[in-house]
Backbone as CSV, one residue per row, in Angstrom:
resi,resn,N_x,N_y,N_z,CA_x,CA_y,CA_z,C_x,C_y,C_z
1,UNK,-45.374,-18.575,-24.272,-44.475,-17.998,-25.251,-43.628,-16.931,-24.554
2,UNK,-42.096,-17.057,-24.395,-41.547,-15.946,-23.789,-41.151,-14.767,-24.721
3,UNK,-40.890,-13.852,-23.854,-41.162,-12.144,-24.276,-39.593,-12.225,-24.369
4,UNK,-39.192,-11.581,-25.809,-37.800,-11.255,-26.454,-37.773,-9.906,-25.890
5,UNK,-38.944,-9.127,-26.363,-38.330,-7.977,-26.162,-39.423,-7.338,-25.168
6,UNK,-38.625,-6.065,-24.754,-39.807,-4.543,-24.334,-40.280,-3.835,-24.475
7,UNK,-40.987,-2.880,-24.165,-41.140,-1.820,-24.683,-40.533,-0.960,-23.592
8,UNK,-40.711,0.252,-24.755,-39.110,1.262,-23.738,-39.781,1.911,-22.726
9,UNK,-41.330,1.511,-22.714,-41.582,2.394,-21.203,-41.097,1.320,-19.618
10,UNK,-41.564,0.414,-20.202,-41.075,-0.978,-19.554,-39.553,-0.708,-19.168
11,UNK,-38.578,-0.727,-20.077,-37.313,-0.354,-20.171,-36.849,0.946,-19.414
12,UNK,-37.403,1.750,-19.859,-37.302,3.101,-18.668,-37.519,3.098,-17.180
13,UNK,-38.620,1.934,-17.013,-38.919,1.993,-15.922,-37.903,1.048,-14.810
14,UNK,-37.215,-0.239,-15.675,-36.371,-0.782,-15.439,-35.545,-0.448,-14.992
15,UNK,-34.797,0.392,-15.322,-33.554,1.117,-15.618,-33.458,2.060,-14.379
16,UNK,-34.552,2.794,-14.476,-35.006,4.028,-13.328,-34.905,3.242,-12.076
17,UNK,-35.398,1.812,-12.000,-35.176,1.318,-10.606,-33.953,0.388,-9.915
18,UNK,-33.080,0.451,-11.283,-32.450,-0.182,-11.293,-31.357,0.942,-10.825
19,UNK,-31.305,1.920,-11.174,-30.090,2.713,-11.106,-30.426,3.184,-9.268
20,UNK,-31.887,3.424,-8.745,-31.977,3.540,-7.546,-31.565,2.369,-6.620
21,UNK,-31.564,1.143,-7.371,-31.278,0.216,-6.312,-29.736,0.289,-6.256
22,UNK,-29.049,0.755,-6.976,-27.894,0.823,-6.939,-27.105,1.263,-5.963
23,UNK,-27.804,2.021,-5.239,-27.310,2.859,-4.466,-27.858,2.805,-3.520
24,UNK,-27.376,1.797,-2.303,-28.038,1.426,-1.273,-28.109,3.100,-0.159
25,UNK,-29.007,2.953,1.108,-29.045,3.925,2.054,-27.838,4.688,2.440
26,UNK,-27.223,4.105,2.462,-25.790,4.095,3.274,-24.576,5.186,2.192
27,UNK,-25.161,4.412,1.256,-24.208,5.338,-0.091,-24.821,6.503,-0.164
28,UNK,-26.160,6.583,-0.407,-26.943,7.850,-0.854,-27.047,8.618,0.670
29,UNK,-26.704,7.995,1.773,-26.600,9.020,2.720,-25.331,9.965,3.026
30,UNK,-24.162,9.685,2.026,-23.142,10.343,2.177,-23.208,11.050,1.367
31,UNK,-23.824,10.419,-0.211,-24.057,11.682,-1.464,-25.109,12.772,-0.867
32,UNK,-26.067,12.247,-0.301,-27.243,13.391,-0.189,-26.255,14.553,1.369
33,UNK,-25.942,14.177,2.293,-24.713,14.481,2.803,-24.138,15.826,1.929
34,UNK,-23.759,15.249,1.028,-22.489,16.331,0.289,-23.286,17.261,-0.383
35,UNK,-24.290,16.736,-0.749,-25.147,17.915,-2.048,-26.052,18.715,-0.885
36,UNK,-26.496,18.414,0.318,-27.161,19.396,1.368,-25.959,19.895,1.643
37,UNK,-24.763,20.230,1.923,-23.670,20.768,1.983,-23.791,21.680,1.295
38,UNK,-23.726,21.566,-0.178,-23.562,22.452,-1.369,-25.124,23.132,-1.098
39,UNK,-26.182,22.849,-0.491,-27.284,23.155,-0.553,-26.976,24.372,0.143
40,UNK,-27.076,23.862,1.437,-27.129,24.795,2.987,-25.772,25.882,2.754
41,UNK,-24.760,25.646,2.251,-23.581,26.802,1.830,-24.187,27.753,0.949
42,UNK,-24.948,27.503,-0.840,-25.841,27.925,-1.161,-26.516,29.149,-0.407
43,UNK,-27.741,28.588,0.498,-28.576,29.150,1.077,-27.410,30.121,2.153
44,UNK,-26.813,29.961,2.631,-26.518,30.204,4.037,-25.896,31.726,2.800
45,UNK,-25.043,31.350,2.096,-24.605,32.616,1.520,-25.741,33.360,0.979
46,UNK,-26.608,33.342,0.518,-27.386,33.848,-0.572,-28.438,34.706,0.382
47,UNK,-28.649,33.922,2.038,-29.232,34.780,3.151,-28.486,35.673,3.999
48,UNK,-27.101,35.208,3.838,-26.102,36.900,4.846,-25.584,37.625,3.447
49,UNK,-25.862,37.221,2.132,-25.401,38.230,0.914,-26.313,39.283,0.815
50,UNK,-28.053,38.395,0.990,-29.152,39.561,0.928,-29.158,40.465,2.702
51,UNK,-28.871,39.694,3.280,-29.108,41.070,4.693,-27.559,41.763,4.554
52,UNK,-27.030,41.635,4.012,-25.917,42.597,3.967,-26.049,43.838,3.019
53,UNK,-26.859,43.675,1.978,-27.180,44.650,1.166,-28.595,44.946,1.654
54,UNK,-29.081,44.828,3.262,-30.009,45.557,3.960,-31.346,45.177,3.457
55,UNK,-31.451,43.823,2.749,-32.894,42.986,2.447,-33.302,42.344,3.381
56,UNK,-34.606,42.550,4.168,-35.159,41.748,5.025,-35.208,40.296,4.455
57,UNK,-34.539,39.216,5.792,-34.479,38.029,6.339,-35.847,37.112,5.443
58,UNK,-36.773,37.863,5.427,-37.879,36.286,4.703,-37.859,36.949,2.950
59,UNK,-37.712,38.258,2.743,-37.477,38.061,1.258,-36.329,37.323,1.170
60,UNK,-35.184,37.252,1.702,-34.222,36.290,1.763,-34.503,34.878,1.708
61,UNK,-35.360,34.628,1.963,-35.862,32.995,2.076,-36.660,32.545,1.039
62,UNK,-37.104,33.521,-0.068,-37.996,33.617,-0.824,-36.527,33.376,-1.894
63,UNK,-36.057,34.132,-2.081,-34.735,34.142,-2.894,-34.153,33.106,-2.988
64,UNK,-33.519,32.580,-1.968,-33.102,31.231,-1.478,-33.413,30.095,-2.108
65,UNK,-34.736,30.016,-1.247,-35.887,29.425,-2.115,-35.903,28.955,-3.590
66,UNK,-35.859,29.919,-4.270,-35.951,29.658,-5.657,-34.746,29.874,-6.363
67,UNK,-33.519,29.529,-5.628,-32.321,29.490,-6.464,-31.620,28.209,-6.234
68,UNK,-32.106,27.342,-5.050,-31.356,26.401,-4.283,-32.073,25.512,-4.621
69,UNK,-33.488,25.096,-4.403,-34.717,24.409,-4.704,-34.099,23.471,-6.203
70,UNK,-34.072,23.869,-7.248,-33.789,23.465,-8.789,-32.315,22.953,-8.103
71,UNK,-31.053,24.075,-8.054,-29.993,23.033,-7.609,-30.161,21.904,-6.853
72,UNK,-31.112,21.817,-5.721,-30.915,20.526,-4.999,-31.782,19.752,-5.548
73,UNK,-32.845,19.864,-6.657,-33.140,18.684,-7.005,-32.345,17.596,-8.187
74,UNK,-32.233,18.682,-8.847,-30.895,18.418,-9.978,-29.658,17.721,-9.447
75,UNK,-29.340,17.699,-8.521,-27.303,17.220,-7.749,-28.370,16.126,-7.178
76,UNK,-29.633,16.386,-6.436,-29.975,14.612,-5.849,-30.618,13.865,-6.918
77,UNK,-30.724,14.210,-7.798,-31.871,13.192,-8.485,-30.451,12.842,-9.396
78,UNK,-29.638,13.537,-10.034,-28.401,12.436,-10.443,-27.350,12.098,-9.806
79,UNK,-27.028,12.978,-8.574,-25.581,11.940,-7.792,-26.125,11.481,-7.002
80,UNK,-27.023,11.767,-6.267,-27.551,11.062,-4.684,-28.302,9.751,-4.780
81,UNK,-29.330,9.620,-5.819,-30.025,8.489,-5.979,-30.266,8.293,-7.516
82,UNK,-29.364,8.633,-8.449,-28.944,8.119,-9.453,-30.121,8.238,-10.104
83,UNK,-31.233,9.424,-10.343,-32.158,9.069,-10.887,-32.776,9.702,-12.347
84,UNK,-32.743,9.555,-13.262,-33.487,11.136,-14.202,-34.208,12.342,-13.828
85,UNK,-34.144,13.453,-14.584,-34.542,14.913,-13.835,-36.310,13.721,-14.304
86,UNK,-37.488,14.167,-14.137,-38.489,14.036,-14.112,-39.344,15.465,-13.476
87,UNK,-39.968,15.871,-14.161,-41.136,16.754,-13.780,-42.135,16.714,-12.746
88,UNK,-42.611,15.312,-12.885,-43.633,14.880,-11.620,-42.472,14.918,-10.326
89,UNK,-41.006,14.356,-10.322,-40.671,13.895,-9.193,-40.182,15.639,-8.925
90,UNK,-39.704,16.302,-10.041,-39.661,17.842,-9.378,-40.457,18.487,-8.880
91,UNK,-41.284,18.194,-9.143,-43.124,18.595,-8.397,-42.911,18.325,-7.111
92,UNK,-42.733,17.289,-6.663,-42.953,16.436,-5.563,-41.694,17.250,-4.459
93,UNK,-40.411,17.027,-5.395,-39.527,17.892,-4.350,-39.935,19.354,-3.840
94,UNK,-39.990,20.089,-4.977,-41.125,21.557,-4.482,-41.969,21.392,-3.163
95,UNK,-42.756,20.504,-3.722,-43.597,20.124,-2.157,-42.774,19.815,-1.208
96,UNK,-42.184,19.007,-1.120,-41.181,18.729,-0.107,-40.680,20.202,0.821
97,UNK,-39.800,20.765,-0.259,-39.217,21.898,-0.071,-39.735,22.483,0.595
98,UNK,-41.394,23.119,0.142,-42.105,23.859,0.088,-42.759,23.340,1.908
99,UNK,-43.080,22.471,2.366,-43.567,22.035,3.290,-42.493,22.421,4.605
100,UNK,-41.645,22.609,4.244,-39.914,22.827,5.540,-40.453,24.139,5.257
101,UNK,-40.644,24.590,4.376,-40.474,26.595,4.517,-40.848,27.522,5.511
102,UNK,-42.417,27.119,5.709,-43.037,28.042,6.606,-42.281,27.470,8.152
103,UNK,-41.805,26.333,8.110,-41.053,25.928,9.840,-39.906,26.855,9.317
104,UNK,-38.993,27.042,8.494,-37.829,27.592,8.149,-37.964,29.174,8.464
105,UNK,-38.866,29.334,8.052,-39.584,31.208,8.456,-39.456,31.434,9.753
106,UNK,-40.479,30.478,10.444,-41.138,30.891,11.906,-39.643,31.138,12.968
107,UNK,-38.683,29.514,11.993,-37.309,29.567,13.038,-36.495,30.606,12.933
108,UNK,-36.190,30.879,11.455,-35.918,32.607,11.284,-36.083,33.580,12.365
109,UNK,-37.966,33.959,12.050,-38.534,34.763,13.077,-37.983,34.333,14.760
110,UNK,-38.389,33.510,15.280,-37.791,33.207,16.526,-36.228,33.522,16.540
111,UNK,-35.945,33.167,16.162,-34.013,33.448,16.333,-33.520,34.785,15.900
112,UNK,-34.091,35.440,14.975,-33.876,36.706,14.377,-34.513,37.690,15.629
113,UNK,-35.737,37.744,15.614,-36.683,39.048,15.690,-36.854,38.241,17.319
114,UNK,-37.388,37.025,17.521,-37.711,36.727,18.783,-36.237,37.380,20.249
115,UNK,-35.228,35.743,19.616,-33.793,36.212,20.061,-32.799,36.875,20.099
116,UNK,-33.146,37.909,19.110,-32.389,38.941,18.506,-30.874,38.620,18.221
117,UNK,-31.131,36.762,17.204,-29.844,36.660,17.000,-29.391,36.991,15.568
118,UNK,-28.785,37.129,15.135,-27.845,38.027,13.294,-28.241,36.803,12.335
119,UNK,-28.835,37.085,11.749,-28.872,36.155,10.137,-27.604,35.264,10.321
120,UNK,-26.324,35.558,10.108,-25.493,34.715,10.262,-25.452,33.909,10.806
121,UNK,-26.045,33.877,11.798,-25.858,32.766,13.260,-27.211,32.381,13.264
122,UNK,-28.424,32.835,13.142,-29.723,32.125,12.593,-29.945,30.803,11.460
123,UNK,-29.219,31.402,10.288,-29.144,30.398,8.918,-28.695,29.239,9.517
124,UNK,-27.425,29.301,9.818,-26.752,27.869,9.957,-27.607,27.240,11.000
125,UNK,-28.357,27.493,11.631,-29.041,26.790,12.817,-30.708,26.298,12.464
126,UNK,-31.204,27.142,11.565,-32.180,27.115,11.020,-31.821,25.619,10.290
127,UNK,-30.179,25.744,9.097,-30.243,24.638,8.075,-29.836,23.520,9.135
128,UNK,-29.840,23.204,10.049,-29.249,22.433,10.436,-30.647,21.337,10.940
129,UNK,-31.291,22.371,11.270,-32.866,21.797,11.959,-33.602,21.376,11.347
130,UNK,-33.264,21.841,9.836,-34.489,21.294,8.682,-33.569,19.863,8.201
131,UNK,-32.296,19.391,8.028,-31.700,18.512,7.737,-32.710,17.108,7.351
132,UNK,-32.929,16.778,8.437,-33.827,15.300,8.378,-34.499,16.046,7.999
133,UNK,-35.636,16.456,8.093,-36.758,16.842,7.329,-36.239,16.700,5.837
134,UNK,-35.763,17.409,4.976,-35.438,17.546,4.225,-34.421,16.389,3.610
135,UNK,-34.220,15.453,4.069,-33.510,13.882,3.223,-35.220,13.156,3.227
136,UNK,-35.840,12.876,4.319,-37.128,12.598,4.085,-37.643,12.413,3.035
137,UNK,-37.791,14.312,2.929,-38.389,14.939,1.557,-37.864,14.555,0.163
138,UNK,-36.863,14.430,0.532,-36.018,14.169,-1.043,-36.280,13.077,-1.454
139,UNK,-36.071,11.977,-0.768,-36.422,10.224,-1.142,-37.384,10.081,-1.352
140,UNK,-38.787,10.484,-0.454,-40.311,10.737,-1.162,-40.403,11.143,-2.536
141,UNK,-39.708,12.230,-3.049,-40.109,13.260,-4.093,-39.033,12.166,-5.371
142,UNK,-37.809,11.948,-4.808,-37.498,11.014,-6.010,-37.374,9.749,-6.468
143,UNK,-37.086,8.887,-5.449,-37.534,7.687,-5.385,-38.739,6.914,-5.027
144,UNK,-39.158,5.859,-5.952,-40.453,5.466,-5.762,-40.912,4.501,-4.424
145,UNK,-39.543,3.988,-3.743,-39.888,3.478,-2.533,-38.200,3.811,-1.957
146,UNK,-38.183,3.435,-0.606,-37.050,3.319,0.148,-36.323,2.060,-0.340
147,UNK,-35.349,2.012,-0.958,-34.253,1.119,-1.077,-33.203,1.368,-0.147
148,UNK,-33.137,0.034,0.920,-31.972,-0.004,1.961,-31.366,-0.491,1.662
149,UNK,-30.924,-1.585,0.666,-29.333,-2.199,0.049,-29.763,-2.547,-1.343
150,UNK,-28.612,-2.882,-1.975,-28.527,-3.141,-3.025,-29.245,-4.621,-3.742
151,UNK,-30.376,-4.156,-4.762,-30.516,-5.257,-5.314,-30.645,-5.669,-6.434
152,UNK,-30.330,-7.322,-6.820,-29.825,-7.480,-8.083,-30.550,-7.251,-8.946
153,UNK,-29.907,-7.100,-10.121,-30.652,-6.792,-11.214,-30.854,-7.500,-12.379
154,UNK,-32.347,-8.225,-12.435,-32.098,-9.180,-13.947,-31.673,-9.436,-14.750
155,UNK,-30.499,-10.682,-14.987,-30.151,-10.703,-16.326,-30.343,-11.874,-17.046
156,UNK,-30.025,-11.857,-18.115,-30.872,-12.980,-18.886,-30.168,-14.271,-18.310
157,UNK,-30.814,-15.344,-18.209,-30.678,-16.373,-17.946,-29.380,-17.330,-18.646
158,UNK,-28.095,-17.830,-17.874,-26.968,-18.547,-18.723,-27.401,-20.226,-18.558
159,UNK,-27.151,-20.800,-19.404,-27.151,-22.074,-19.638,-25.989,-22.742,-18.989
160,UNK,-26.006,-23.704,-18.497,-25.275,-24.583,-17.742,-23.889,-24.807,-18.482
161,UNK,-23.110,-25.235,-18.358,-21.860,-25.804,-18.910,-22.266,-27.092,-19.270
162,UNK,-23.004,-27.920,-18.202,-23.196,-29.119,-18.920,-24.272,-29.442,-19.608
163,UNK,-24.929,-28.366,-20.099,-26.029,-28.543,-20.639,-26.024,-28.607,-21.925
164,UNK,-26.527,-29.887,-23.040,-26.255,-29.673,-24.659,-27.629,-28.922,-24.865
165,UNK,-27.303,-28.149,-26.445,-28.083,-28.167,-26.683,-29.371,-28.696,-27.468
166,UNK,-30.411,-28.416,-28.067,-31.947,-28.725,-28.414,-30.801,-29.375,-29.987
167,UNK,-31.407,-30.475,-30.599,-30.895,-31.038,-31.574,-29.795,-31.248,-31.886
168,UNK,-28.954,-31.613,-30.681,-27.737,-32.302,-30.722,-27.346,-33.299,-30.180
169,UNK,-28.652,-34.007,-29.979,-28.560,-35.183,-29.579,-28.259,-36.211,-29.811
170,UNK,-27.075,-37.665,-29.239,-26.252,-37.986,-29.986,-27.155,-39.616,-29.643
């Protein structure tokens, strides 16, 4: 007996993978591209805004942290891989996030305090190093597997042109 209909968790779930397949590697590597842009500009300002008003470098990262974190999951989970905000998958980005941090610190520390180079010229080198790490992180935390191209998406089945139909038989 075939199935007319769904149920909408079925349907949600459809949909959710459907809108990720949409968007093969290649696409979502130019969106995720643009929104770590908006990320790392973000951060990069928000860490020479706080040492300029004479706040040490890791409360800066703490700040950062929790102002950029929500923006970048929000801009990737709907332009980058087309996906709904979700709670569990914001969880997951946190972790993500959260896992680059303490390397994000230490490189701080080394370049700041080690090399005695200026926040300014630290940040951008710091964001640059976490990059891959951090697309990694993102596709883990929002998508349920790696989609590398586009694939189709079920639709109901069309009947032939030459096909009659059931009780019209002549």
């Amino acid at each position: 007996m075939p199935r007319t209909a769904t149920t909408s968790g079925e349907q949600a779930g459809q949909e959710r993978l459907a809108g990720a397949r949409e968007r093969p590697l290649l696409e979502r590597g130019w969106r995720y591209t643009l929104v770590g842009l908006v990320c790392a500009i973000t951060h990069n300002v928000i860490m020479i805004a706080v040492d300029q008003v004479g706040v040490h470098y890791l409360l800066g990262t703490v700040i950062s942290f929790m102002a950029v974190t929500p923006l970048g999951y929000a801009l990737h989970s709907r332009f980058t891989f087309a996906e709904p905000l979700r709670l569990k998958a914001f969880a997951r980005f946190i972790g993500g996030v959260a896992t680059a941090y303490p390397v994000s610190v230490a490189m701080m520390m080394v370049l700041c305090s080690g090399l005695g180079l200026g926040v300014a010229i630290a940040t951008p080198i710091a964001t640059v190093a976490l990059f891959v790490w951090n697309f990694v992180a993102a596709h883990w935390a929002i998508l349920p597997r790696l989609y590398l191209q586009p694939a189709t998406v079920p639709t109901a089945p069309s009947r032939p042109a030459n096909q009659q139909s059931v009780g019209n038989e002549e």
